[in-house]
Every structure is written in structure tokens, then in C-alpha cells.
N, C-alpha and C positions, 0 to 999 in steps of 0.2 A: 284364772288369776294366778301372780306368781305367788311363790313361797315369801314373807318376809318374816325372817329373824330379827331381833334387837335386843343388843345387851343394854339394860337400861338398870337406873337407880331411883328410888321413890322421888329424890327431891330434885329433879333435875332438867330447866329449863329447856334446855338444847332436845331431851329428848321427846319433851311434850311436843316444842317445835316441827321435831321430823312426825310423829305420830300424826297431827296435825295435818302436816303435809299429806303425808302417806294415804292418809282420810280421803281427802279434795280430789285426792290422783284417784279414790275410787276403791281404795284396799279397807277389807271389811275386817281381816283376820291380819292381828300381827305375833306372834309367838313373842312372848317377853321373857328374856332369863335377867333376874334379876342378880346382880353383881352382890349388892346391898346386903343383900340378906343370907348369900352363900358364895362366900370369899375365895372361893376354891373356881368359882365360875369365871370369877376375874382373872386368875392365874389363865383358865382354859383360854378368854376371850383373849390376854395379850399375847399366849402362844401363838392365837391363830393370825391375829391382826397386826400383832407389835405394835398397839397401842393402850396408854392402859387407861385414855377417858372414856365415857359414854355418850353420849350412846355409838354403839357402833354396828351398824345396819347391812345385813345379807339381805339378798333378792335372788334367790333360786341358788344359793351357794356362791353366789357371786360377793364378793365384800365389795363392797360401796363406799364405807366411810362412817363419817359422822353427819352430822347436820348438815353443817359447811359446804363436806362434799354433797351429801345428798342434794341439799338446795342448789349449788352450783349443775350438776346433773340436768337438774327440772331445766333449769335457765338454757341451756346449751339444747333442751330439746331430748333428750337424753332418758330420761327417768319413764316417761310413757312407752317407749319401746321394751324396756327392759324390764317393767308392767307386767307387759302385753306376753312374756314370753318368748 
């Protein structure tokens, strides 16, 4: 199964949504770095994403997006290959 990262914050819709998702798709392990709680992570995530909501989701190093994108992904077929490895 792939690697999944997500920058995420305690009180935040979008990212239970992708979590949710991520679930269904079959992923048991999600690394969570929490923004929230260590301010300096949020700096790291918009160096790396250039963007500075949450969540914002890796799959094997791959940056993905947010929800939106991730949901959009599934939609197009997308997100189980990318799973899979």
C-alpha cells in the first residue's frame, strides 16, 4: 500500500472528508502532521505545496492536493492506481 502524508488541523472538515475517503479507497495508515499544533510545519507544508489550507495530501511523495483534488482524482479514476503504487 502507498505512503500517505497529510498536513491536517484538528477542527477541519475537508480533512476528515479526505481521511474518510482515503479509508473506503482501503488505506489503513495515514501519517498526520498536524499544522495546529506546530506552526512551523505549516511554514514547511506551504514551502513544499504553496498552499497554506489543509489538508494537503502526499501519496508516495507525490502532492495530490486537497480534498477537492483528491475527490476529483477518485472521480476521473485516478486515485486507486496511484494507491496501488
Amino acid at each position: 500500500m502507498a505512503k500517505v502524508v497529510m498536513y491536517t488541523s484538528a477542527v477541519c472538515p475537508y480533512c476528515i472528508n479526505a481521511e474518510r475517503l482515503l479509508k473506503n479507497k482501503g488505506v489503513t495508515e495515514i501519517e498526520k502532521i498536524r499544522v495546529d499544533l506546530q506552526p512551523e510545519l505549516r511554514a514547511e507544508m506551504m514551502e513544499k505545496t504553496g498552499r497554506r489550507t489543509v489538508p494537503q495530501i502526499f501519496i508516495n511523495e507525490h502532492h495530490v492536493g486537497g480534498f477537492d483534488d483528491l475527490h476529483a482524482l477518485d472521480v476521473k479514476g485516478g486515485l486507486e492506481p496511484l494507491l496501488a503504487g
